[in-house]
C-alpha positions as CSV (number, residue, x, y, z in Angstrom):
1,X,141.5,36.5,68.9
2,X,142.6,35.1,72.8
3,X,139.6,34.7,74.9
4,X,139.7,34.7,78.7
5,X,136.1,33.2,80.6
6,X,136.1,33.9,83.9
7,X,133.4,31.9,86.9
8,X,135.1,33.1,89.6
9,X,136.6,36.4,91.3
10,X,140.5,36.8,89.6
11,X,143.0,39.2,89.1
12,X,143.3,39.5,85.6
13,X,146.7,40.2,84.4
14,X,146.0,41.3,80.5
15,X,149.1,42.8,79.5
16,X,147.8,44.3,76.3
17,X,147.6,47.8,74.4
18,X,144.6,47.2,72.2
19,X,141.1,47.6,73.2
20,X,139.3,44.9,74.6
21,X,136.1,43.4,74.9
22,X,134.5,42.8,77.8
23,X,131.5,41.1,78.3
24,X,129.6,40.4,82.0
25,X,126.6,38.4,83.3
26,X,125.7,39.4,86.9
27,X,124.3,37.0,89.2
28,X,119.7,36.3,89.5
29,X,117.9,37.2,92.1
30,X,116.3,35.0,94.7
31,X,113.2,34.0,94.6
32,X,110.8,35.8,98.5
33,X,110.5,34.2,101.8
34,X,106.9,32.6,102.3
35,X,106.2,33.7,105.2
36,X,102.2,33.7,105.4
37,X,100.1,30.5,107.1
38,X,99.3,30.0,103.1
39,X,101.4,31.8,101.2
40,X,103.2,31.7,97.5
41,X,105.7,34.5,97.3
42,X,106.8,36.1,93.5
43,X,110.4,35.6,91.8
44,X,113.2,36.8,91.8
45,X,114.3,39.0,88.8
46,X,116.8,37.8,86.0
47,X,120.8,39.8,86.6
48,X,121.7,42.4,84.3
49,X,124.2,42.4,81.1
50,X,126.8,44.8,80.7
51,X,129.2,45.2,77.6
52,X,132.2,47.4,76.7
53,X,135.3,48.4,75.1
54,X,138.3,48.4,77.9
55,X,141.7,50.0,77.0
56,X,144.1,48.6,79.3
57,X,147.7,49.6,79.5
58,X,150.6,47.0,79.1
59,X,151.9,45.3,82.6
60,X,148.7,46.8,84.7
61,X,146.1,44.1,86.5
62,X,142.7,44.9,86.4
63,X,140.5,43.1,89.6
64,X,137.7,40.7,88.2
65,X,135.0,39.4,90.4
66,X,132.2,37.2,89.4
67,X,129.1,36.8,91.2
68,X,128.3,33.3,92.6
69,X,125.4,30.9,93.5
70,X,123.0,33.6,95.7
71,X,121.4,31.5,98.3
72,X,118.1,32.2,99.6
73,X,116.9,32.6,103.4
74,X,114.1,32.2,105.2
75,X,114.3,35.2,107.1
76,X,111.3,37.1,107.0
77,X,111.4,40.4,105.6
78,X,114.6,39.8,103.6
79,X,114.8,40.5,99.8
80,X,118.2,39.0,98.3
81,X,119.6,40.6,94.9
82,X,121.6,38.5,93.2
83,X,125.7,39.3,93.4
84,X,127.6,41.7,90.8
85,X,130.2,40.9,88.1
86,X,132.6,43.3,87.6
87,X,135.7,43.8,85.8
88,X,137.3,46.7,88.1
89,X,134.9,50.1,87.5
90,X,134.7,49.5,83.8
91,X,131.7,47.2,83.4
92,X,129.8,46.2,85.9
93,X,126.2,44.2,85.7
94,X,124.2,44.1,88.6
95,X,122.6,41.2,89.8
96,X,118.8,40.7,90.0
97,X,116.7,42.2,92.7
98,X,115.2,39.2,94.9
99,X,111.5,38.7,95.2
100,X,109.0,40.2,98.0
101,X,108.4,38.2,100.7
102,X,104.8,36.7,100.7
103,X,103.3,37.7,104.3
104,X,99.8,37.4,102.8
105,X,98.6,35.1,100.3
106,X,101.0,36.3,97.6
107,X,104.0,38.8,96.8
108,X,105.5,40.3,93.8
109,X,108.0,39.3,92.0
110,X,111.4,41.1,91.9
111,X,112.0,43.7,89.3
112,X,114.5,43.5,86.1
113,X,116.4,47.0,85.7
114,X,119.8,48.6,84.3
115,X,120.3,50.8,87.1
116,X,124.0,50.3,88.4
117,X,125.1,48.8,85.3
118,X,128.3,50.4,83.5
119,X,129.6,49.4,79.9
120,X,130.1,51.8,76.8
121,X,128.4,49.3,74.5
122,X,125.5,47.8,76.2
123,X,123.5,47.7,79.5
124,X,120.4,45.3,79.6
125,X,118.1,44.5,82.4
126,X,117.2,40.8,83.5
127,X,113.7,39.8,83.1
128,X,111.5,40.9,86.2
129,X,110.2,37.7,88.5
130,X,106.7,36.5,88.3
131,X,104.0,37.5,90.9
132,X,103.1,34.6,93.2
133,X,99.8,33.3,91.9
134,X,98.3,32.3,94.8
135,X,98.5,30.9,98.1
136,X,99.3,27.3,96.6
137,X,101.6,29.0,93.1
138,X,104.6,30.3,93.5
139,X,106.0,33.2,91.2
140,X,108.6,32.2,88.7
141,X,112.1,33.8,87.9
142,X,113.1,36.0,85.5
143,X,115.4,34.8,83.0
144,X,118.9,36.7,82.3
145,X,119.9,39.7,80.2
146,X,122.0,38.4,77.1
147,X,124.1,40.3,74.3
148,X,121.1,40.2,72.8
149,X,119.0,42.6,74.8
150,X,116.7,42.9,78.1
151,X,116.3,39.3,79.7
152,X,112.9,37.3,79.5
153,X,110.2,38.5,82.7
154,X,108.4,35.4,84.3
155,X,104.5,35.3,84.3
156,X,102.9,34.1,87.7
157,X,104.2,30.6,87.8
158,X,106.2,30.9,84.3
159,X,109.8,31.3,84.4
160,X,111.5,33.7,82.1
161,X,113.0,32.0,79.3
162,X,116.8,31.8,78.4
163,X,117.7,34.5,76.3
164,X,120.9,33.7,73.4
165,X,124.4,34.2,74.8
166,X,124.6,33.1,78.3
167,X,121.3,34.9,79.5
168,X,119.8,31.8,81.9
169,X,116.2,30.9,82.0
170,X,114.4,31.4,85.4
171,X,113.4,28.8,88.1
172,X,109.7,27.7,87.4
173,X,107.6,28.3,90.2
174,X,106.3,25.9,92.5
175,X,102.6,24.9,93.3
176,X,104.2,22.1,96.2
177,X,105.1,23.6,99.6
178,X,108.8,23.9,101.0
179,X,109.8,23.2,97.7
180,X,111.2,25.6,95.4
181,X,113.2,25.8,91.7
182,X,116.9,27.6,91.3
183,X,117.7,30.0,88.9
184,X,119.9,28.9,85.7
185,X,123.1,30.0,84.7
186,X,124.0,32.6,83.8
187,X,121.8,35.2,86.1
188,X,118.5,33.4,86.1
189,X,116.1,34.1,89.5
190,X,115.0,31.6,91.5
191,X,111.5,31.0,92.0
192,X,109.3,32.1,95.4
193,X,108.9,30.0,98.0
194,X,105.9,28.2,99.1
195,X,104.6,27.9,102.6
196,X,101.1,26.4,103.6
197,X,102.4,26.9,107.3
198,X,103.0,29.4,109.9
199,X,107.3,28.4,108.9
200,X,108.6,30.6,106.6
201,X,109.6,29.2,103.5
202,X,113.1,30.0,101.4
203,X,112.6,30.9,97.6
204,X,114.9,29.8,94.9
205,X,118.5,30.7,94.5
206,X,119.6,32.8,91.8
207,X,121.8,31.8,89.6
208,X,126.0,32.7,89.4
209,X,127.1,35.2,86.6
210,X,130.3,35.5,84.2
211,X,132.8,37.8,82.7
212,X,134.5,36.9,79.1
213,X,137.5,38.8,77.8
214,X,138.8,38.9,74.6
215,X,141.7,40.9,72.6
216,X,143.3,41.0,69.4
217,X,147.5,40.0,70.9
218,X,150.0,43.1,70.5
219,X,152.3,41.1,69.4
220,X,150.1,39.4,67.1
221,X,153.3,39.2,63.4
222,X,152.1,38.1,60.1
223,X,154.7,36.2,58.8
224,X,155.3,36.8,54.8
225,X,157.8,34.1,53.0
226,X,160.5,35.1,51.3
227,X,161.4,33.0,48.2
């Protein structure tokens, strides 16, 4: 069995007649914008998992795009979801929704979900980010959804943990200001930011996400001896 990994948006030309596996990570969330004078915003949520059977007909291209490194901002008001990894309209996984921004003394964490995910074999949702904690804690992200099922959800400063298969753990959160913790690949969420000024404060980034195909060749021949 011929495996193709992409990390980065492709044409893929899979000139095959069989049914083929594809598998896609989308990309984590970013952890909020601390905004507040003292503030410790939640994390951003873990990307989704999609899985499923593709037929492609021979000599036809099929667009594959692969989301990257999200970077956070420190615009106020601004919640960043993670990119999507698609391969065309057959499977898609979303990425993670980004963590609230923290205009008091804390925000919540961005949500894990499947909505917006396509695949005929499997759609899991990335953990959700943690709650900031407090004015001086930071939220955690939530990890990535795997093959295995629904990604790990952070717990106040706790990141969610990687899950088997490419599923990435989140970024821990942070209890030092203007620091913060990225996601991990594949799809984790970055942690919130941390402000204990009047600046605003950028969260984590999430983490980049990844497509795998695979197919049995066409033109695979067993060869039997003659003697």
């Amino acid at each position: 069995m011929a495996v193709i990994t992409y990390t980065a948006a492709s044409t893929a030309h899979i000139a095959k007649t069989r049914h083929h596996r594809v598998r896609a990570w989308g990309g984590g969330g970013t952890g909020g914008v601390a905004s507040g004078t003292a503030s410790g915003a939640g994390g951003g949520a873990g990307a989704q998992f999609a899985e499923g059977r593709v037929a492609l007909a021979s000599g036809t291209s099929t667009t594959v795009t692969v989301s990257q490194v999200t970077i956070s901002v420190t615009t106020g008001g601004t919640v960043t979801p993670g990119g999507d990894t698609s391969f065309g309209s057959s499977v898609v996984a979303k990425g993670g929704p980004g963590g609230l921004e923290a205009t008091g003394a804390t925000s919540n964490g961005g949500t894990g979900t499947t909505t917006g995910g396509v695949g005929n074999v499997a759609v899991f949702a990335g953990g959700s980010g943690g709650n900031g904690v407090s004015s001086t804690v930071s939220g955690g992200g939530g990890g990535g959804a795997g093959s295995t099922g629904t990604g790990n959800s952070g717990s106040g400063q706790t990141a969610g943990l990687a899950k088997v298969d490419n599923g990435g753990a989140g970024g821990t959160g942070v209890s030092s200001a203007n620091t913060r913790n990225a996601g991990n690949s594949r799809g984790g969420g970055g942690s919130g930011g941390l402000s204990n000024t009047s600046t605003n404060r950028r969260g984590g980034d999430g983490a980049a996400g990844l497509c795998i195909v695979d197919w049995i060749p066409p033109c695979s021949i067993l060869l039997l001896g003659v003697g």
